[in-house]
C-alpha positions, 0 to 999 in steps of 0.5 A: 426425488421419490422415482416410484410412490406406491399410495395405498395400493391393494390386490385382490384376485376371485378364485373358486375359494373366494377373494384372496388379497395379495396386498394390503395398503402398501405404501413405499417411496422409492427414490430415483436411481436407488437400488431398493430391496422387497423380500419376503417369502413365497405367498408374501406378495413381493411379485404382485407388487413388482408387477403392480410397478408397471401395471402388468397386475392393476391394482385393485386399490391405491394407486401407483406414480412414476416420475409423478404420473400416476400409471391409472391415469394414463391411456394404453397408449401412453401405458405403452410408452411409459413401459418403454422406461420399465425394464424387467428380468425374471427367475427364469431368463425368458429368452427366445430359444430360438434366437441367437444371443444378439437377436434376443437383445435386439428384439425390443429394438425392433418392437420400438421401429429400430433398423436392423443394421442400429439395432444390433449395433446397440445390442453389441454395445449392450452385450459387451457391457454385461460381459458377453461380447463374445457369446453374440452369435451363441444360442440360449441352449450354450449358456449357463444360467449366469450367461442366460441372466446376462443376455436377459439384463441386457435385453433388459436396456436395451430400450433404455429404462429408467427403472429396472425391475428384478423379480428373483433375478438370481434365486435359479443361480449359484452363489458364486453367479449370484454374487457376478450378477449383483455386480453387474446390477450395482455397474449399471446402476452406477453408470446409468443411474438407473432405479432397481428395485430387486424382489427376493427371498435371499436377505444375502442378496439385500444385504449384498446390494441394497440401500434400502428394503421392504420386508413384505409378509401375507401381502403387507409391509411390515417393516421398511427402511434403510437395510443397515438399520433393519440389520442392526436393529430389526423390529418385526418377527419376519425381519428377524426370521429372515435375518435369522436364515441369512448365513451371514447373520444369526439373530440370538446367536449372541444369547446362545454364545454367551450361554456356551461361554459361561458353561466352558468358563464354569468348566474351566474353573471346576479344574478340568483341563480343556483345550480350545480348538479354532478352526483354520480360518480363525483369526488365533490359527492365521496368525501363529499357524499353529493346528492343536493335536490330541485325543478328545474324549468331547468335541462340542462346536459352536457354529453360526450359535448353533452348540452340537456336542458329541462323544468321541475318542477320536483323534484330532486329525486333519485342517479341517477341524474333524474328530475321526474315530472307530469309523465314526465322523464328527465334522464342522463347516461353519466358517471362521465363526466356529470354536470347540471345546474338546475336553482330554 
């Protein structure tokens, strides 16, 4: 059952330079307590139609349904009580300075009527699920960026949305807070059955989260589906660019890989004798523990396709792969996808 159906829907805004259009004929069906990716970069569109979702931005054109109600038809009041199922987070947190970490997640509590004594009664509940129950009585200005994340997620459910939307949820945090905070999004999900819906411009994240993604470019959608089947078989250029810029993947990496394993298999056939050096990480030194030494007149390095050669007649010298010599640094930091041809 499609939760979210987005018919046709367009924006447009009057600036000074004109009409500009945010969006063109959008279409997607996003299904009840799935975690859907929109992604695309800065000026594509994804934020106004995350807004559209829950008609802070009314579309010019088409229209938007949740749970089959179509949000144009609605009154403002009953816009108002279906927002109550619409929760939001944001880049940038959004917290009540002011206010301690209980009385920012009790203040949509008390905005529907709540009592004090319930509604920090919920907003303990709350934070202990997001793994702050001890951080209550802190101020946002004591919290780090993930802790600030937490509090805005729990503020989040605290009117008990059916429908979470992320609009660049974790593009201000670090790596490693991203990856915490996309497994407590994937814990509410599962435990409350709630639809997320996830605005990025990071395809880690989609790939780190995601059942399925819409790739959005100048406003449009141009590519949709299953996030394994874009990532497999992307068919757009702005899929490929991105999936291209994700560290986890580079397409045309194997072209490259094949071009770089045909010049060493040439090499090695002409009689020169090479050695193949793999990083720490790779599977060969994991297993015998062995790390080559020698003086290298070449290191060339593969890395994530990229082939970067350079001169040196260093000596190979430590575990992490780097050629030292007359003051001169060579270094790799790729990962375990990382190979060198250092001809002696």
């Amino acid at each position: 059952m499609s939760g979210i159906v987005i018919e046709k829907v367009g924006k447009s805004f009057d600036t000074k330079d004109g009409v500009v259009e945010a969006l063109k004929d959008v279409n997607l069906n996003i299904d009840s307590g799935d975690i859907y990716g929109i992604i695309g970069m800065s000026g594509a569109g994804k934020s106004t139609l995350v807004r559209c979702m829950n008609f802070l931005e009314v579309p010019t054109e088409g229209q938007v349904l949740i749970d089959g109600k179509a949000l144009g038809d609605l009154t403002e009041k009953e816009l108002r009580k279906q927002r109550e199922e619409i929760g939001m987070i944001f880049q940038h947190f959004n917290l009540l300075m002011q206010k301690s970490v209980i009385d920012n997640v009790c203040f949509p509590l008390y905005i529907k009527g709540k009592k004090k004594a319930e509604a920090r009664k919920r907003a303990a509940e709350l934070l202990e699920i997001v793994g702050l129950g001890d951080r209550q009585n802190a101020y946002p200005a004591q919290l780090s960026g993930g802790q600030k994340q937490r509090v805005a997620i729990a503020r989040a459910l605290a009117s008990d949305p059916k429908i979470l939307l992320c609009d660049e949820a974790t593009s201000a945090l670090d790596p490693q807070t991203t990856s915490s905070i996309l497994e407590l999004l994937k814990k509410i999900n599962k435990q409350f059955g709630i639809t997320i819906v996830i605005i990025t411009h990071q395809m880690s994240v989609v790939r780190e989260i995601c059942t399925h993604v819409a790739i959005m470019y100048e406003g449009e959608v141009v590519e949709k589906g299953l996030v394994a089947d874009i990532f497999a078989n992307p068919q757009s250029e702005v899929a490929k660019e991105l999936i291209r810029k994700d560290t986890g993947s580079d397409i045309g990496a194997d072209s490259r890989l094949d071009a770089g394993r045909e010049k060493g298999q040439a090499e090695i056939k002409s009689g020169e004798k090479i050695r193949i050096v793999f990083s720490e990480n790779s599977a060969f030194l994991r297993r015998t523990g062995k790390y080559p030494q020698g003086r290298y007149q070449e290191c060339r390095w593969c890395s994530q396709g990229r082939d970067d050669t350079g001169i040196y007649g260093g000596q190979y010298q430590d575990r992490n792969d780097e050629a030292v010599s007359e003051g001169k640094r060579f270094s790799n930091r790729g990962g375990d996808r990382i190979c060198g041809i250092m001809r002696q």
